[in-house]
C-alpha positions in Angstrom: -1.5 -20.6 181.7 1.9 -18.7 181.4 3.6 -17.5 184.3 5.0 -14.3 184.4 8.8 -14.1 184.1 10.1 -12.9 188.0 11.0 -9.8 188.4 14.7 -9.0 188.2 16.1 -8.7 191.8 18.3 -5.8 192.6 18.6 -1.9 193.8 15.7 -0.2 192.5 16.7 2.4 189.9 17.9 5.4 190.7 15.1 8.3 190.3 15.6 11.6 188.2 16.7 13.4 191.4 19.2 10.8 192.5 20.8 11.2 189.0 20.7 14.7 188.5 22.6 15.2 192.4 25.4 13.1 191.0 25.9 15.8 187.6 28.0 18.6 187.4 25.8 21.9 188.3 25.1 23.3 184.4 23.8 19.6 183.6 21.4 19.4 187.0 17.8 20.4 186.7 17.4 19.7 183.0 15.1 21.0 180.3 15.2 19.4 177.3 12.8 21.1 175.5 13.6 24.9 176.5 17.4 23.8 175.6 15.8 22.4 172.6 14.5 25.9 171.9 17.2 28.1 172.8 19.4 25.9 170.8 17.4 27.2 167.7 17.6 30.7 168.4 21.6 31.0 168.8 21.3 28.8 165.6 19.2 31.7 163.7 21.5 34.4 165.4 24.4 33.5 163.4 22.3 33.2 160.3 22.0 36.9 158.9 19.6 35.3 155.5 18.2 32.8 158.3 18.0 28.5 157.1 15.5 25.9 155.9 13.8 23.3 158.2 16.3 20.6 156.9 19.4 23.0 157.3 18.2 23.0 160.9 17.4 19.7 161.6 21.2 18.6 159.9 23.0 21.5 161.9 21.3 20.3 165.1 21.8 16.2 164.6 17.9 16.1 165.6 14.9 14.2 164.1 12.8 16.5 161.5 9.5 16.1 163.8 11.0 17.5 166.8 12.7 20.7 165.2 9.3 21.2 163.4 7.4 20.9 166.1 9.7 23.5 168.3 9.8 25.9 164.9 6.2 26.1 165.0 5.9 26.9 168.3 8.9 29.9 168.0 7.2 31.5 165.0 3.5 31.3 166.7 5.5 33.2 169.7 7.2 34.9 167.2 10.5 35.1 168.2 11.2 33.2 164.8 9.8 34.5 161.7 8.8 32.6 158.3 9.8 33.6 154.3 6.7 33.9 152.4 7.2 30.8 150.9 7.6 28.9 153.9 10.8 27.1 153.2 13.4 29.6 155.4 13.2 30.5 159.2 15.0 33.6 160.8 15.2 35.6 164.3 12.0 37.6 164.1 13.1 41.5 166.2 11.4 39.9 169.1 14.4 38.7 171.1 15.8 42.7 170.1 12.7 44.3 171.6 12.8 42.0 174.8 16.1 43.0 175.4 15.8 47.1 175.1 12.4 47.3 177.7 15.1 47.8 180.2 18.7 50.1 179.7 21.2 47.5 179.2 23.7 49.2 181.5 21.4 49.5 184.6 20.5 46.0 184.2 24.5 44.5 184.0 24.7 47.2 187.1 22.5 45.5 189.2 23.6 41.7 188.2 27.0 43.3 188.8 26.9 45.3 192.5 26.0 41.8 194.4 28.7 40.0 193.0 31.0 42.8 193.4 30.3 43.7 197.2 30.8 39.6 197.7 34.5 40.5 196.1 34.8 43.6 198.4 33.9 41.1 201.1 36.7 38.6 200.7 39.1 40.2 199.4 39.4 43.4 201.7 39.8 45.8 198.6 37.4 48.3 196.6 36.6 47.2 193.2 35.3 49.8 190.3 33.4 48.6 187.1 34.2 50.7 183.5 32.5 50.7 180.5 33.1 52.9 177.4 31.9 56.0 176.8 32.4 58.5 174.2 36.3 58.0 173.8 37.0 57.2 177.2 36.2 54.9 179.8 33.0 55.7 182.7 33.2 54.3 186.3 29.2 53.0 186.0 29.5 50.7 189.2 31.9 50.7 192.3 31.9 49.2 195.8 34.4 50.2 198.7 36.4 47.8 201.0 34.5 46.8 204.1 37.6 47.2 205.9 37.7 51.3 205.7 41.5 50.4 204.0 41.5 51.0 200.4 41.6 53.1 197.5 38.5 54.1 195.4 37.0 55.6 192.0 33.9 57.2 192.5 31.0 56.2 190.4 30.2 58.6 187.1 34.2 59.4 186.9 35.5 58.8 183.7 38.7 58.0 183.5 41.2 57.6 180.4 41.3 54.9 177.7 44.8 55.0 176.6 46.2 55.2 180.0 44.5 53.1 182.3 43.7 49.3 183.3 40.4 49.4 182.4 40.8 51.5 179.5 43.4 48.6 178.1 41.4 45.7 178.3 38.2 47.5 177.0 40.8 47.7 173.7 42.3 44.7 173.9 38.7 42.6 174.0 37.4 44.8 171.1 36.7 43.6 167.2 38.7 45.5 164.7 35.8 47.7 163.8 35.0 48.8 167.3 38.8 49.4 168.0 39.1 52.0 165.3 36.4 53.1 166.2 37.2 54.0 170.1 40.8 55.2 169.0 39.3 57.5 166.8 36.6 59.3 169.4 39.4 59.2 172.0 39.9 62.8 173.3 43.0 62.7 176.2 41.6 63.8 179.1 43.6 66.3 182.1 46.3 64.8 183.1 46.5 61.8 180.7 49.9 59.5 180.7 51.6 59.3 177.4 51.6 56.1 175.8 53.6 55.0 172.5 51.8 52.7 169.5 54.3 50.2 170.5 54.0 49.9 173.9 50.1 50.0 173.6 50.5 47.4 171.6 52.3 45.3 173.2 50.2 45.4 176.4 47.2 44.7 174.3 49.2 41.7 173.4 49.9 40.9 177.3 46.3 41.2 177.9 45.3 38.8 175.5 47.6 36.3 176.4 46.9 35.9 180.4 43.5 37.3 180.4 43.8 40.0 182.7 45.7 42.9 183.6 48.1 43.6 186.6 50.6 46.3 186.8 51.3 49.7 189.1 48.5 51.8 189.0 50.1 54.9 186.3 48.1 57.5 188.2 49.0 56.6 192.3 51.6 55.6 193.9 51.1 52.3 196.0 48.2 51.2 194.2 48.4 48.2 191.9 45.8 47.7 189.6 44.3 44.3 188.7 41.4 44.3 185.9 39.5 41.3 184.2 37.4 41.7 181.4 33.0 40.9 181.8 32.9 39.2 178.6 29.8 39.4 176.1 28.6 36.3 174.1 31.4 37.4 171.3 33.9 37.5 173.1 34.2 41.5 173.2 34.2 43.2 176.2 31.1 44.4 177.5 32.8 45.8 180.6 35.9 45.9 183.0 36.2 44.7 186.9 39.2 46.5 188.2 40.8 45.8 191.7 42.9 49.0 192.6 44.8 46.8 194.9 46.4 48.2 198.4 48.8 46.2 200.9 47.8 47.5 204.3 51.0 48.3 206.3 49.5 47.7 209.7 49.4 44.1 211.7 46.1 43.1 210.0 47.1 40.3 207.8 44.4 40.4 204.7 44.2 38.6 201.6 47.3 38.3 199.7 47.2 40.0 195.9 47.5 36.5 194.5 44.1 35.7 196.5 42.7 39.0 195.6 43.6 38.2 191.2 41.9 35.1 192.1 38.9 36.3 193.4 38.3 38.9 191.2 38.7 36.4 188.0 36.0 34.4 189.6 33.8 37.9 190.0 34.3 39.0 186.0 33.5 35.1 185.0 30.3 34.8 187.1 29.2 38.3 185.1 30.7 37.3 181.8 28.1 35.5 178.9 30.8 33.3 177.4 30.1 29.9 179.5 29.3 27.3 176.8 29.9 30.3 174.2 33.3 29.8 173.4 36.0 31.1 175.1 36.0 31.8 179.0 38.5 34.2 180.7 41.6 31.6 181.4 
């Protein structure tokens, strides 16, 4: 009769939870399989005339059997749809329809006004959020200081594209197409500061070099502006978080601008759909 081998003395291995607590947040709490799936779709989304099985499986450095299982499953869901032939898979409209059941804007407004009133919070300042609109820039989101001391836009003011913070980085995190495009539905609105090609373009330049925008506000006095771009998945800019900074003359010692930049940077990444994407605001 053979004797079992002894067991091999020693700590006990660690368990999944004990592993996971010692990994950096976005590789806690794992699920292979969903990642497995999502992995797919962004795939397909940069594939306009979709890819085989095999053009998968080689892109994703993943056995055949797992990707064709997961395919299967995608175009019985169908978020993924099949040729006729069977031999090509692409994005069905699925994903498209999911996404329009709610107005985008409302929906980056409410993911936006928490994270926004935790700026307020810290940094003792007002914060606005732009978008564009119709040549010019629209103040969809803003929350005041909680200190009573601070400059504010209102929300539904639209303000100018050519001549203010937010208006600049929309431009300067725009593709070529959508550039032209806003220059050419700009209309100056009352009161609008002058601004040459060259000097555009050279804070353009600026903003694409540190990331962000700081400068004296070009419509008051006292205020500096500080503005970060809420980047989409491309890189473009799907909105603006501007700080219309104040320094409070009085004995209350608050957060200092360089406190303030910082905090607001950490606001427009948390909103931002770059992490893992590509390129994160520096």
């Amino acid at each position: 009769m053979t004797t079992p081998p002894p067991k091999a003395r020693g700590r006990s291995p660690k368990t999944k939870e004990q592993d996971e607590s010692t990994l950096p947040p976005e590789d806690r709490y794992r699920a292979p399989a969903l990642d497995k799936g999502l992995d797919i779709l962004e795939l397909l989304a940069t594939q306009p005339h979709g890819l085989t099985r095999a053009e998968i499986v080689k892109e994703m450095d993943r056995s055949a059997s797992e990707i064709y299982r997961m395919l299967e499953r995608l175009v019985a869901r169908q978020y993924v749809m099949r040729n006729p032939s069977g031999d090509r898979y692409a994005l069905s409209l699925k994903l498209f329809a999911l996404a329009n059941m709610h107005p985008p804007l409302s929906r980056l407004i409410n993911q936006a006004l928490p994270v926004m009133d935790e700026f307020a919070r810290k940094a003792e300042q007002s914060c606005h959020m732009g978008v564009y609109d119709r040549g010019n820039v629209l103040i969809s989101a803003q929350i005041n200081s909680p200190s009573g001391w601070s400059f504010a836009v209102q929300r539904g003011a639209r303000v100018g594209l050519l001549d203010t913070a937010s208006g600049h980085l929309l431009l300067a995190y725009a593709d070529e197409g959508s550039y032209r495009r806003m220059l050419a539905e700009h209309t100056p609105l009352d009161g609008e500061v002058p601004i040459t090609e060259a000097e555009l373009q050279a804070t353009l330049a600026s903003i694409r070099k540190r990331g962000y925008l700081e400068r004296d506000s070009a419509q008051t006095l006292g205020v500096v502006d500080i503005s970060f771009p809420i980047l989409g998945p491309d890189n473009t800019a799907l909105a603006t978080l501007t700080c219309p900074y104040i320094r409070r003359i009085d004995r209350h010692v608050g957060p200092q601008m360089e406190e303030v930049r910082e905090s607001l940077r950490h606001a427009a990444r948390a909103l931002s759909l770059t992490q893992g994407m590509g390129r994160d605001i520096p």
